[in-house]
C-alpha positions, -999 to 999 in steps of 0.1 A, spaced: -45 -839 567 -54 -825 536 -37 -845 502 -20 -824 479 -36 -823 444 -14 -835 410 5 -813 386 2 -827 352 33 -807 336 32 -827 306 13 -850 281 27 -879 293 11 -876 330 -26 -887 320 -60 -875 335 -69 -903 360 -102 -885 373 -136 -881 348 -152 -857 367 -141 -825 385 -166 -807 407 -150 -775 398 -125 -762 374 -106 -730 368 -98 -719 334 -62 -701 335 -30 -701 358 -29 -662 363 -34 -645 391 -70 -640 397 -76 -679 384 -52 -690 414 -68 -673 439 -100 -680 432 -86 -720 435 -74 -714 468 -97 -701 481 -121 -730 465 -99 -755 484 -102 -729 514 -143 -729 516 -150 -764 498 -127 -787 512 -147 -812 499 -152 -803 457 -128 -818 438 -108 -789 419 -87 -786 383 -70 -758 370 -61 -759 337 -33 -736 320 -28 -732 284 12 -727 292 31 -727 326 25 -705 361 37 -685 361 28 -679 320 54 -657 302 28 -647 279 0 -635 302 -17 -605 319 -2 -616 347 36 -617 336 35 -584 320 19 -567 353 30 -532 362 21 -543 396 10 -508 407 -12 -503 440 -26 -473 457 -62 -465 470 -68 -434 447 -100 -431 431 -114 -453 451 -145 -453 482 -174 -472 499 -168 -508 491 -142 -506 467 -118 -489 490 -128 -518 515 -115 -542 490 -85 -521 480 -77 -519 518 -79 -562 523 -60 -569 488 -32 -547 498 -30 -565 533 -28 -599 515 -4 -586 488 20 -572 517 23 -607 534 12 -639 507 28 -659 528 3 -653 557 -26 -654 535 -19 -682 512 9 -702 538 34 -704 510 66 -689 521 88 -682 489 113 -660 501 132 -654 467 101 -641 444 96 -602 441 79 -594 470 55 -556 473 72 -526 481 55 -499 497 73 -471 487 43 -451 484 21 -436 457 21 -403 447 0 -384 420 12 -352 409 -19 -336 387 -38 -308 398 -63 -314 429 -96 -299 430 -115 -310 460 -101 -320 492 -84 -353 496 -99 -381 513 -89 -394 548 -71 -424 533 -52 -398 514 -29 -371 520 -22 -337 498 8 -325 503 24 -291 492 55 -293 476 79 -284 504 55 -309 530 63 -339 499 102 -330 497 98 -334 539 81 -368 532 100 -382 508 139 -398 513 166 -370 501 173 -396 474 136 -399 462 134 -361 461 162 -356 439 154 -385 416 114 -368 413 129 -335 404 154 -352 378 130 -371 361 98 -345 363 99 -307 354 83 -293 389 77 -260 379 40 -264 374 32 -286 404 17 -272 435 5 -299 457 9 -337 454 -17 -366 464 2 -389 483 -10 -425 495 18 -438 519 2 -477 519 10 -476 479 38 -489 459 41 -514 435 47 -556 438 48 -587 411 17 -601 401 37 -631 392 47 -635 431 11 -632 440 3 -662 414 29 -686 426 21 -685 461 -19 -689 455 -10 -714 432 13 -736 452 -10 -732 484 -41 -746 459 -21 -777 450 -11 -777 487 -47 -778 498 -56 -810 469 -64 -782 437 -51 -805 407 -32 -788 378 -25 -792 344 0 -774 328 4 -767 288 -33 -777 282 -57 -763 257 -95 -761 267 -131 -762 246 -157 -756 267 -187 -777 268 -220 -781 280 -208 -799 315 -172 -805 308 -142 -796 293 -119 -812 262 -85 -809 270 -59 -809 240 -27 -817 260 5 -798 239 37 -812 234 68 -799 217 83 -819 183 121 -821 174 110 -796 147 101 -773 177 63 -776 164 33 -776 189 12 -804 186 -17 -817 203 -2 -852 217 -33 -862 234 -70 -850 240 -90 -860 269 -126 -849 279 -137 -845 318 -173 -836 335 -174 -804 351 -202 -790 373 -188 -753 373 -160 -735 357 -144 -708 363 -127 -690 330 -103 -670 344 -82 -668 310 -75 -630 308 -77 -613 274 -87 -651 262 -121 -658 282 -141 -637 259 -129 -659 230 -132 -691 245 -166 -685 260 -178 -676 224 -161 -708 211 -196 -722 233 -218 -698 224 -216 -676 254 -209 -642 245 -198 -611 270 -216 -580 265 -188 -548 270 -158 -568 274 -127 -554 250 -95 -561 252 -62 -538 242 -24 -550 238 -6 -530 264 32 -521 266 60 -511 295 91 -489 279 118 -488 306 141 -461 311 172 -485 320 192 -469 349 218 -441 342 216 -401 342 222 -401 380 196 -418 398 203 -423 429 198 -461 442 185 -474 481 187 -510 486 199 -514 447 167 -497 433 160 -463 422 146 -445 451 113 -431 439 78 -440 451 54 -447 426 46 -414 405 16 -408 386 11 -372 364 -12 -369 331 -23 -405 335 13 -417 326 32 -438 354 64 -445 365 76 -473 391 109 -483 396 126 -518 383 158 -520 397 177 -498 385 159 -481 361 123 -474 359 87 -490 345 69 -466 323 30 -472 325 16 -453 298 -20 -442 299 -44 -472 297 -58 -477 258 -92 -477 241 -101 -515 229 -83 -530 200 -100 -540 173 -107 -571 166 -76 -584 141 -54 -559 158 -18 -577 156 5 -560 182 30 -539 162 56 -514 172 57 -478 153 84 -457 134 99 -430 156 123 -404 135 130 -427 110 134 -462 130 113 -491 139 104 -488 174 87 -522 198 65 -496 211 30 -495 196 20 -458 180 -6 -451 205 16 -453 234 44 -439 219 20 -407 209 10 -405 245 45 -402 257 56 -374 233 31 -355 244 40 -355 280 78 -349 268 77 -313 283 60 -324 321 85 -354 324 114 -345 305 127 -383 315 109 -397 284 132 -378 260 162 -395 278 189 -414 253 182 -444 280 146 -445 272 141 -483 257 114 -481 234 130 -519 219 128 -524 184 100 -552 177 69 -554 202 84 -586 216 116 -565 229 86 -548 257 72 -560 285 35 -563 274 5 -588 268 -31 -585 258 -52 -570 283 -88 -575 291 -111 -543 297 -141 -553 317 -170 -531 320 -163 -500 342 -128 -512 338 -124 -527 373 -122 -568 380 -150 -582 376 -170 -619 383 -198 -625 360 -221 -651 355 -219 -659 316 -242 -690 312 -255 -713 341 -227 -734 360 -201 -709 339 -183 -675 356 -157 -656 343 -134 -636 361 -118 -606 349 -93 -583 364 -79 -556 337 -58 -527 345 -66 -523 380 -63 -563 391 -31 -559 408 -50 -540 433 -88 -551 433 -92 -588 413 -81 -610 448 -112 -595 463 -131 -600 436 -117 -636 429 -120 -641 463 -157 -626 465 -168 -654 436 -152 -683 457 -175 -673 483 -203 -674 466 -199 -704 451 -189 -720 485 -222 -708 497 -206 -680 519 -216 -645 518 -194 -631 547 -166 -615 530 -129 -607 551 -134 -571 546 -170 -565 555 -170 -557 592 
């Protein structure tokens, strides 16, 4: 029977091993999966993941999630992939053997995009007429999409009944429990430098003073890494000299519209499947809503994350996403609602640095022999398990993948 691996939480719990046979580079999402799946393929490799804060981290990718999942846009292999991750993400605990039966766990209350169609929709789609949608949809969810969105223009909607939206933090607490499960070793609150062949770790404490120190620093062999950091792997890989070509990142935000104006609830939530119009989303959180706004161009780089001034007052909500809602004011009159919570510093949002890989879909590269980088972006919710779980193959020697027929 397989041992279960350490979790080194704190300073005080040393490093007893000197070399690691692999080692993952963040506790999101995509960096858990791709150590399960490790433990999955290579029984045998010993395994460290290393996080800079906790798992889940509050201040990640991962945490700030919209957690949205459809198969638009999508065909050929990709749509294969789309297809798999949203089997896993329907049932982690089959996948991964972790039960946790109080995290957030996917809804599939369907996707539906409401722009203007111009070719036919594809088989794993469905466009619907307006009166065919109202048919589709609960009486509730039709009268909360024509209270929040002015229909008048809107002929026919694109409608993926496998979508809906889950927690990307759920997904990386049950890959990451099942990899310690399996013998994966982690270290919590951890700092790393990459090296030629290892890793120095700067183990972080807390003072009295509430001051974050580096209480020890230890240094461990490593035969392939796996950075896996988010918006962070591009820096730390340049810390070693490694640089990735077309890889930006952008600090993205999540306004709610906190529940009121007569939404109409089922099971406790607003009833409303995932809505997409003029690349703006919105995706129900409890009550209330999500608001996705479009995705943004790269930051540059010294870009601190700052809200804007809206009619006078300081708004969390950065100018650029605020701009982009405005302008959609008139198609979904719900962003002019009092209710709308814009906060008033950036740190009131929901939001975190994003990556933007090239092509803007999750991606595995190799940077520099015996070093890959995972990155998943705005669409990883939906596409960076395959792609996390497509490197772990590869590095386990195994080229079958679970979707390939």
């Amino acid at each position: 029977m397989q041992r279960p691996g350490r979790v080194m939480s704190h300073a005080g719990l040393p490093l007893t091993e000197s070399a690691y046979d692999l080692a993952v580079v963040g506790g999101g999402m995509l960096g858990l999966a791709a150590a399960f799946y490790l433990r999955q393929l290579r029984p045998e490799a010993r395994l460290l993941i290393v996080e800079s804060g906790g798992v889940p981290s509050e201040g990640g990718a991962t945490h700030a999630s919209s957690g949205i999942f459809h198969h638009a846009d999508l065909a050929g292999e990709e749509l294969a992939r789309a297809r798999w991750s949203g089997q896993v993400l329907r049932d982690l605990g089959a996948e991964t053997g972790t039960r946790r039966p109080h995290d957030a766990p996917f809804r599939p209350v369907g996707w539906l995009r409401l722009d203007p169609v111009t070719a036919p929709a594809p088989d794993h789609l469905e466009l619907l007429p307006l009166q065919a949608l109202a048919e589709r949809l609960t009486p509730a969810q039709w009268s909360n999409l024509k209270h929040l969105v002015d229909l008048s223009s809107v002929t026919a909607a694109l409608y993926d009944p496998r979508g809906g939206y889950g927690s990307a933090e759920s997904a990386a607490l049950a890959y990451g429990y099942a990899a310690v499960r399996l013998g994966a070793d982690l270290m919590l609150n951890t700092r790393v430098h990459l090296e030629n062949g290892a890793l120095t770790l700067e183990r972080l404490d807390i003072t009295a003073r509430m001051e974050v120190v580096v209480a020890r620093r230890e240094r461990v062999r490593v035969a392939q890494v796996i950075v896996a950091a988010g918006a962070r792997s591009p820096e730390l890989l340049e810390e070693a000299g490694v640089l990735l070509p077309g890889v930006g990142r952008a600090y993205r935000q999540f306004p709610r519209l906190e529940g009121s104006f007569g939404l109409r609830l089922e099971a406790g939530r607003t009833a409303l499947p995932v809505v997409s119009y003029q690349d703006l989303a919105l995706r129900p959180r409890g009550e209330g809503l999500l608001i996705c706004p479009p995705p943004l161009p790269p930051d540059p780089a010294g870009y601190r994350p700052q809200g804007a001034r809206f009619l006078g007052v300081s708004v969390g909500l950065r100018r650029e996403s605020l701009e982009a809602l405005l302008e959609r004011l008139e198609a979904i009159p719900a962003l002019g609602w009092p209710s709308l919570n814009l906060g008033k510093t950036a740190a009131d949002l929901q939001g975190a640095w994003e990556v933007i890989p090239p092509r803007r879909r999750p991606a595995a590269l190799e940077a520099a022999p015996g070093v890959h980088v995972l990155l998943g972006g705005e669409d990883g919710y939906r596409l960076g398990l395959a792609v996390a779980r497509e490197l772990a193959g590869r590095l386990a020697g195994q080229t079958r993948l679970p979707w390939q027929p």
